[in-house]
C-alpha positions as CSV (number, residue, x, y, z in Angstrom):
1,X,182.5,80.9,-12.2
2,X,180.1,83.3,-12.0
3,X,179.7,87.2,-11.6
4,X,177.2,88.2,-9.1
5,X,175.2,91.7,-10.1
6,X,175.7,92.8,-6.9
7,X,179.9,92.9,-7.4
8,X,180.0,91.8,-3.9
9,X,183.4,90.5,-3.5
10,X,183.7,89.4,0.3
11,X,182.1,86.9,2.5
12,X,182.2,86.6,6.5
13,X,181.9,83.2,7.2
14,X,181.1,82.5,10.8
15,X,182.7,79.0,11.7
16,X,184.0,79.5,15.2
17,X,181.6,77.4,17.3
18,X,181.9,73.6,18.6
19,X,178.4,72.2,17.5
20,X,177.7,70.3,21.0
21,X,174.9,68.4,19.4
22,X,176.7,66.6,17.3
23,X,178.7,64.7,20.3
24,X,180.6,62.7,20.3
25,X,181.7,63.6,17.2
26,X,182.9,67.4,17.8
27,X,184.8,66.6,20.7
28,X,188.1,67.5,19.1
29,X,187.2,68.8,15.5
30,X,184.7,71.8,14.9
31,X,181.4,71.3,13.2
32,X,182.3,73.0,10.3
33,X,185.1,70.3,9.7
34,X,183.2,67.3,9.6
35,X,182.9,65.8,6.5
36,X,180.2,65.1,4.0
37,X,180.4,63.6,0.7
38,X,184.3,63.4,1.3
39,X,185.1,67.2,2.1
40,X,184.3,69.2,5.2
41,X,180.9,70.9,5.6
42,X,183.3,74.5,5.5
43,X,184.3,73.4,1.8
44,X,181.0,73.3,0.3
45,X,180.3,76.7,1.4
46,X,183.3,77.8,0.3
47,X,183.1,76.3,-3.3
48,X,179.6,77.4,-3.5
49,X,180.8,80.9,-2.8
50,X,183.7,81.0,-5.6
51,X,181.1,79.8,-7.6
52,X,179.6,82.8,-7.5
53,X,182.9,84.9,-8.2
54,X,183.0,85.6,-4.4
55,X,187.1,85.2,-3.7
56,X,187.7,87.3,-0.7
57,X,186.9,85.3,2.7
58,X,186.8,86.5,5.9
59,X,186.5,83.3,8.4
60,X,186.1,83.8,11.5
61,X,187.1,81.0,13.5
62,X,187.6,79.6,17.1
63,X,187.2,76.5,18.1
64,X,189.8,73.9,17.4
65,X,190.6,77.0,14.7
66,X,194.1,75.6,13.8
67,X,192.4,72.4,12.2
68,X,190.3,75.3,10.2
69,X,193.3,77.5,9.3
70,X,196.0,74.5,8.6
71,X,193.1,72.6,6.2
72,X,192.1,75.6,4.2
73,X,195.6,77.8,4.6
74,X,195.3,80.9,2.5
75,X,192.6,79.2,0.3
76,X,194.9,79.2,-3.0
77,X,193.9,75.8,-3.4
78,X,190.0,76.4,-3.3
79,X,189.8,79.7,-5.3
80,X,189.8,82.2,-3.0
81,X,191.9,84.4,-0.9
82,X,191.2,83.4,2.8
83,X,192.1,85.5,6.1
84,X,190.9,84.8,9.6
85,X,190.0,86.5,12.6
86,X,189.1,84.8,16.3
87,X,186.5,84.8,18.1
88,X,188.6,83.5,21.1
89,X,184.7,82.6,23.3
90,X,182.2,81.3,20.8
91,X,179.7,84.0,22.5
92,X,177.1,84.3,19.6
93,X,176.5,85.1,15.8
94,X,176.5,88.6,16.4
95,X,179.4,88.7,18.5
96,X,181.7,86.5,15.8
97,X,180.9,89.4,13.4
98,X,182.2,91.8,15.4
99,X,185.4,90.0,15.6
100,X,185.4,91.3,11.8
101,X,184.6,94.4,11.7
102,X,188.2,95.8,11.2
103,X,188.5,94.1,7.5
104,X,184.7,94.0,6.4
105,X,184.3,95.7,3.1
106,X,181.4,98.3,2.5
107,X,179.3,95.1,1.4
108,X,179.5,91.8,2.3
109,X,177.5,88.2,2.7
110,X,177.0,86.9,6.1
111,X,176.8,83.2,6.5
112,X,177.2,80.3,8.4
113,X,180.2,77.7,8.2
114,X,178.2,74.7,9.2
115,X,174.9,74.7,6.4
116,X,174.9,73.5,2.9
117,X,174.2,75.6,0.5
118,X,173.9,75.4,-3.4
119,X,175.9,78.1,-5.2
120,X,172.4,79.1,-6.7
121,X,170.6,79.5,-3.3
122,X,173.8,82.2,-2.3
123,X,172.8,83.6,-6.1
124,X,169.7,84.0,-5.6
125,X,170.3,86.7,-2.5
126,X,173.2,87.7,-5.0
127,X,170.5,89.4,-6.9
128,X,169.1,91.8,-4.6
129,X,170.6,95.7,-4.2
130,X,169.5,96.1,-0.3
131,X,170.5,94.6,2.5
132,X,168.0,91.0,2.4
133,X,167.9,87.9,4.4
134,X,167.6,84.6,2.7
135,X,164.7,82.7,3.6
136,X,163.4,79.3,3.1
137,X,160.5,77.8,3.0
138,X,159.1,75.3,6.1
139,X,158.3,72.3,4.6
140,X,158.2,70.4,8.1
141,X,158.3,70.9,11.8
142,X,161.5,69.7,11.1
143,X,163.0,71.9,9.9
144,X,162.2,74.1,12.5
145,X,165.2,75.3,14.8
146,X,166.4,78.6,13.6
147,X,163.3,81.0,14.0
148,X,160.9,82.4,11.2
149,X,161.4,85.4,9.1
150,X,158.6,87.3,9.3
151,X,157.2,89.8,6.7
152,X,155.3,93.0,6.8
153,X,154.4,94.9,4.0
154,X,157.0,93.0,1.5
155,X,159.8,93.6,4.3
156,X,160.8,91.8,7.0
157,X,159.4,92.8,10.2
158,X,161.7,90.9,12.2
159,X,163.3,87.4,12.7
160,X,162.3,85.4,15.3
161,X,164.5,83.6,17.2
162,X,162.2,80.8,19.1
163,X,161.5,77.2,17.4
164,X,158.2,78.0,16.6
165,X,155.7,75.3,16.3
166,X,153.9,76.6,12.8
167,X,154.7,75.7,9.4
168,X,154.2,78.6,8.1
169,X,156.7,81.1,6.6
170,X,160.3,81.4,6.3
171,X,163.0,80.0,8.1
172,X,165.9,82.0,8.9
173,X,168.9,80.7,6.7
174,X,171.5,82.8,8.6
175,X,172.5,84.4,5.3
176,X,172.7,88.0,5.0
177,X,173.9,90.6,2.4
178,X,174.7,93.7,4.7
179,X,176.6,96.3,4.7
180,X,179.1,98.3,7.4
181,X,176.6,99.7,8.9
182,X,175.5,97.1,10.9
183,X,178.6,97.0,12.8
184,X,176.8,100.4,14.9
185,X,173.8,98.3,15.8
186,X,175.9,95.3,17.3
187,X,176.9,97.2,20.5
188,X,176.4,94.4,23.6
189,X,174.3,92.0,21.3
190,X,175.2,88.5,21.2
191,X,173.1,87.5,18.3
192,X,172.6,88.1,14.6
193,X,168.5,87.8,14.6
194,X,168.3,90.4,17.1
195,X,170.7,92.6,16.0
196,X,168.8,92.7,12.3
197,X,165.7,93.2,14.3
198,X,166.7,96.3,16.2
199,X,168.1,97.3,12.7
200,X,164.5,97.4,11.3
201,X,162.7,98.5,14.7
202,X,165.0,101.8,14.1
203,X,163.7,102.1,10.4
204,X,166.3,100.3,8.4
205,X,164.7,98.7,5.1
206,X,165.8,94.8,5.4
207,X,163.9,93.0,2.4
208,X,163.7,89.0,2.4
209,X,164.3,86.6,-0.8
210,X,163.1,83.2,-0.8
211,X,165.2,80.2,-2.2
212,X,164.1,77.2,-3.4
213,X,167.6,75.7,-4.0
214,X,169.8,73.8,-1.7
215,X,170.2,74.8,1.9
216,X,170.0,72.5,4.4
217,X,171.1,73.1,8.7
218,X,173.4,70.6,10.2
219,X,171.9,70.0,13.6
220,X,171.7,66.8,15.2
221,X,173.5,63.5,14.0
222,X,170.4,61.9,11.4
223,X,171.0,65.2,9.3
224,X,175.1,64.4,8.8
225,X,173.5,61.2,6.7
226,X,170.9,62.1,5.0
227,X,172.8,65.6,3.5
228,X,175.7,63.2,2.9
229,X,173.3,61.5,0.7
230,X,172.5,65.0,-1.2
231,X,176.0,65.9,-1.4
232,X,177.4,62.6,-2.8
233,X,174.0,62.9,-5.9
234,X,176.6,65.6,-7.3
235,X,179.8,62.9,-6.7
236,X,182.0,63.0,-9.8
237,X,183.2,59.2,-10.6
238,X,186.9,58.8,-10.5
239,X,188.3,55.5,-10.5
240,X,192.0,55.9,-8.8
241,X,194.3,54.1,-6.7
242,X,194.7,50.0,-7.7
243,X,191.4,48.3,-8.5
244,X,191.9,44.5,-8.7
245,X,189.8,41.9,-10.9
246,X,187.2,40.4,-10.1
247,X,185.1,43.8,-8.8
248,X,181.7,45.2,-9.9
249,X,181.6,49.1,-9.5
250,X,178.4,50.5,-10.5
251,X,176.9,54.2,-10.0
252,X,179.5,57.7,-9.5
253,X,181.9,55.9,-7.0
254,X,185.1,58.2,-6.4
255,X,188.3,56.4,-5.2
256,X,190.9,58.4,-4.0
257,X,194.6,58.1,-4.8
258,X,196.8,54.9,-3.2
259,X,193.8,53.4,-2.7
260,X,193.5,49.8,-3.0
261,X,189.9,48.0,-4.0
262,X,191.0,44.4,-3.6
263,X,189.2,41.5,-5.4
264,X,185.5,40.8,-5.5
265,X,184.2,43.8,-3.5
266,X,180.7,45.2,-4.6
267,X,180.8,48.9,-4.7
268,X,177.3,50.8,-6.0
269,X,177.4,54.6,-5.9
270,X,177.0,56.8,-5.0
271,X,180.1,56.4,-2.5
272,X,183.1,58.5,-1.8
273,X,186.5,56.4,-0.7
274,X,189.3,59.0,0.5
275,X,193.2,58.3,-0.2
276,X,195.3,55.4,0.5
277,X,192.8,53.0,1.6
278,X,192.5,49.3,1.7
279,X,189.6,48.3,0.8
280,X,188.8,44.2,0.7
281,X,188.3,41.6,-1.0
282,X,184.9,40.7,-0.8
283,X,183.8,44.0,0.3
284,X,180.2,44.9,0.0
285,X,179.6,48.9,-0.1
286,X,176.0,50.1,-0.7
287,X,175.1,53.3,-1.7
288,X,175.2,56.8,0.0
289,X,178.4,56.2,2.3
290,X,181.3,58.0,2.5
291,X,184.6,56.5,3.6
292,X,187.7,59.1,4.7
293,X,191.5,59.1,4.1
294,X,194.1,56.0,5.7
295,X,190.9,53.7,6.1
296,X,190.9,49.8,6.4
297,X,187.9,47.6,5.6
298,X,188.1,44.0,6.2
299,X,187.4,41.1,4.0
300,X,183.4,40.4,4.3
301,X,182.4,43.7,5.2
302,X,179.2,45.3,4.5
303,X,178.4,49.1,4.2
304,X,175.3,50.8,3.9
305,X,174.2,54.8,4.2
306,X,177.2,55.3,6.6
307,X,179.8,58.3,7.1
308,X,183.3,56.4,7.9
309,X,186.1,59.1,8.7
310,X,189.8,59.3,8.8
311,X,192.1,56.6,10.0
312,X,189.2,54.0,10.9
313,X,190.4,50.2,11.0
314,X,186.9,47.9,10.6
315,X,187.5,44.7,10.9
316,X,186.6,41.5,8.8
317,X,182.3,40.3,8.5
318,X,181.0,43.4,9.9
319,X,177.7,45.1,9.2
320,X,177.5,48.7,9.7
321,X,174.1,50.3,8.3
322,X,173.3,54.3,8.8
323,X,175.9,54.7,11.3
324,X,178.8,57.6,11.5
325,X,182.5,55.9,13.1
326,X,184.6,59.3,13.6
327,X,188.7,59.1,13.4
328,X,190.7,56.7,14.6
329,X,188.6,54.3,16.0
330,X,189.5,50.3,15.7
331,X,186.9,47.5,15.2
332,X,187.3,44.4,15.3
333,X,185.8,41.2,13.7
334,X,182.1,40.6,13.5
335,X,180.7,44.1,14.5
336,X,177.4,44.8,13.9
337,X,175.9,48.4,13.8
338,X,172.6,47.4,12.2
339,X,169.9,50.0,11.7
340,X,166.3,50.7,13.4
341,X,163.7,53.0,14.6
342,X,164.7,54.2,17.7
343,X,163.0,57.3,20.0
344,X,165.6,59.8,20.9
345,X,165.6,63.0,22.3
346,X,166.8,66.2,19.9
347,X,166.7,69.5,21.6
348,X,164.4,71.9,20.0
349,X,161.9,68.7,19.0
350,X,161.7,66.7,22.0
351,X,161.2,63.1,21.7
352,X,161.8,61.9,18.0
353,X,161.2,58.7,16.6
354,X,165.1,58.5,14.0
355,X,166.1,55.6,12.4
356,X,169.7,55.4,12.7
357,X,172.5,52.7,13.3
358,X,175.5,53.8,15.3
359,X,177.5,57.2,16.8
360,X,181.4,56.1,17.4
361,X,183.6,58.7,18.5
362,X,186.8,59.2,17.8
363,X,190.0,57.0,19.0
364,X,187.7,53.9,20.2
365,X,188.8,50.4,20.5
366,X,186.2,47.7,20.4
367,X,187.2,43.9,20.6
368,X,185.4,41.3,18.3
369,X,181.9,40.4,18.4
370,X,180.1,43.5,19.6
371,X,176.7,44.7,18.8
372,X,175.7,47.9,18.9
373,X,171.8,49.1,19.1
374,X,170.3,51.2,16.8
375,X,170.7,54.9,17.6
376,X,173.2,53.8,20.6
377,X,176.5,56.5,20.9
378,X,180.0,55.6,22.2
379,X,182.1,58.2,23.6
380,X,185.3,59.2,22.3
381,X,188.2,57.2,23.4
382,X,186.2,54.2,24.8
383,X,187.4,50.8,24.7
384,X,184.7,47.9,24.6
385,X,186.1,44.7,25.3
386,X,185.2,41.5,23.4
387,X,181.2,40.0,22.7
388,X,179.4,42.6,24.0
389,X,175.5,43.9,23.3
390,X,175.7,47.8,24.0
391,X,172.1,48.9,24.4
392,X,172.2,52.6,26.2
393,X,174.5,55.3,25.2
394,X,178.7,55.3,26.6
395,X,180.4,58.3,28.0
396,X,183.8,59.4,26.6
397,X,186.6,57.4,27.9
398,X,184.4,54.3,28.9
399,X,185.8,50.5,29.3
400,X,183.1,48.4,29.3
401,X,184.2,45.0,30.3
């Protein structure tokens, strides 16, 4: 662990909203619970906080906040010491912080539930003795979706809130170090960037460090695979549950406890498998995908780049490439989810060529023999009945027939 210069003890973590983008998939959990690398986004913030020595968590939660509160608990388990307060309507940034302005310390850290971030990247705003904004840099349009920072003089000037279409400057990372004071500037504001803004417009000194570690927005459904990828590069191996002969396991693969890796499957890492599983035989599992807790994978099965959740049943000589199958969804036999370029529309960017295999939300039952198009979604609790091709996009609680 270690000690920030700074000595500030507390973080405000914002993680009350529903992260609509992401649909189907935050239907019925929050965005800061879905999981990457085999632990919700919330946990990687919160272990890259105690990294830093900062213990004391204020969480402001709201959404679906039960799932939040009974995961976490008082956050003994994690290293830290974890109270909440609701934001009962997910309003605004600005408006969840004022939710916490009865147990904010004199200094604190602002940031968001929902981003990955590197302990070094929340160090590196550690560092700094006034209140500062952590910026990073635009590498691509992108990226783009949070608004610039923009600096005057060596201090920031203000934070935009617009997706701007330059490439130049620094995004806004949503992490702050800021003190009570800010709580007199919130008033009837909704949002952070404008609240830090009228700050500065009424002569507060609000400097701006950039980071060149790890932080990385969770927006739209292509980013949930490609930061699982980063997060599972840091995957420690660990070989539990019952591994049968017969298997080749290359790479950091993690296999959770009461798991079962039957005979002949093909595992190379880096891939995360969750508790009591049942995994195989002749299982094929390619690298960067991630595979929750209770989760069944038929004989014949091939996996590649894909986030399989909770309680998910696939059944035998399926393909499933770059594609995300949330909780408690059955498959049947010979599924195919293969992957492709595909043009889809992502608010903020318009129309976006993505190459992506399937979105399956949660509690879905689809019969044998279907195919699903690249960058095709199915609603939560849909049921698909037997050899189908599904080429457009299916509304929650669907039976196609």
């Amino acid at each position: 662990m270690r000690k920030n210069s700074n000595n500030i003890g507390q973080a405000i973590i914002l993680a009350a909203g529903e992260g609509q983008r992401l649909s189907p998939l935050t239907a019925s959990c929050p965005k800061v619970m879905l999981p990457l690398g085999g632990k919700p986004i919330l946990q990687h913030v919160i272990e890259a906080l105690v990294q830093n020595g900062i213990r004391r968590l204020l969480i402001v939660v709201g959404y679906h906040r039960e799932q939040i509160q009974d995961y976490f608990g008082s956050g003994n388990d994690f290293g830290a010491e974890i109270r909440y307060v609701i934001q009962e309507r997910q309003l605004g940034t600005a408006h969840a912080l004022k939710q916490a302005q009865d147990l904010a310390e004199e200094r604190f850290i602002i940031l968001s539930g929902d981003n990955i971030v590197s302990s070094e990247a929340i160090r590196d705003l550690l560092d700094m003795d006034e209140l500062a904004v952590l910026g990073k840099k635009v590498i691509d349009k992108n990226m783009l979706g949070r608004g610039l920072v923009q600096i005057k003089e060596g201090k920031v000037h203000q934070i935009t809130e617009d997706i701007l279409p330059s490439t130049e400057g620094l995004i806004n990372t949503g992490i702050y170090v800021m003190d009570r004071e800010i709580f007199n500037y919130i008033g009837t504001e909704l949002d952070l960037p404008r609240v830090i803004t009228g700050m500065i417009e009424q002569g507060k000194i609000v400097s701006c460090r950039e980071t060149t570690n790890r932080w990385f927005d969770v927006i739209h459904h292509p980013d949930l695979l490609s930061l699982n990828n980063i997060v599972l590069q840091d995957l420690t191996a660990s070989l539990g549950g019952v591994i049968e002969t017969c298997n080749a396991i290359k790479g950091k693969v993690s296999i959770g406890k009461g798991t079962t890796i039957r005979a002949n499957c093909y595992i190379i890492g880096p891939v995360s498998i969750g508790d009591n599983c049942e995994i195989g035989p002749d299982v094929c599992i390619l690298p960067s995908t991630s595979i929750g807790n209770n989760t069944v994978i038929a004989p014949f099965t091939i996996l590649k780049n894909s986030l399989i959740f909770n309680n998910v049943n696939i059944g035998y000589n399926s393909t499933v490439e770059d594609s995300i199958i949330s909780s408690g969804t059955i498959i049947r036999g010979h599924f195919t989810a293969y992957s492709g370029r595909t043009t889809r529309y992502i608010e903020g960017l318009g129309q976006k060529e993505i190459e992506m295999g399937a979105v399956i939300g949660n509690d879905c039952m689809i019969e044998d023999g279907i195919n699903i198009r690249p960058g095709v979604s199915v609603g939560n609790c849909s049921s698909i009945k037997a050899v189908k091709i599904i080429n457009e996009n299916i509304p929650d609680g669907s039976i196609v027939i």
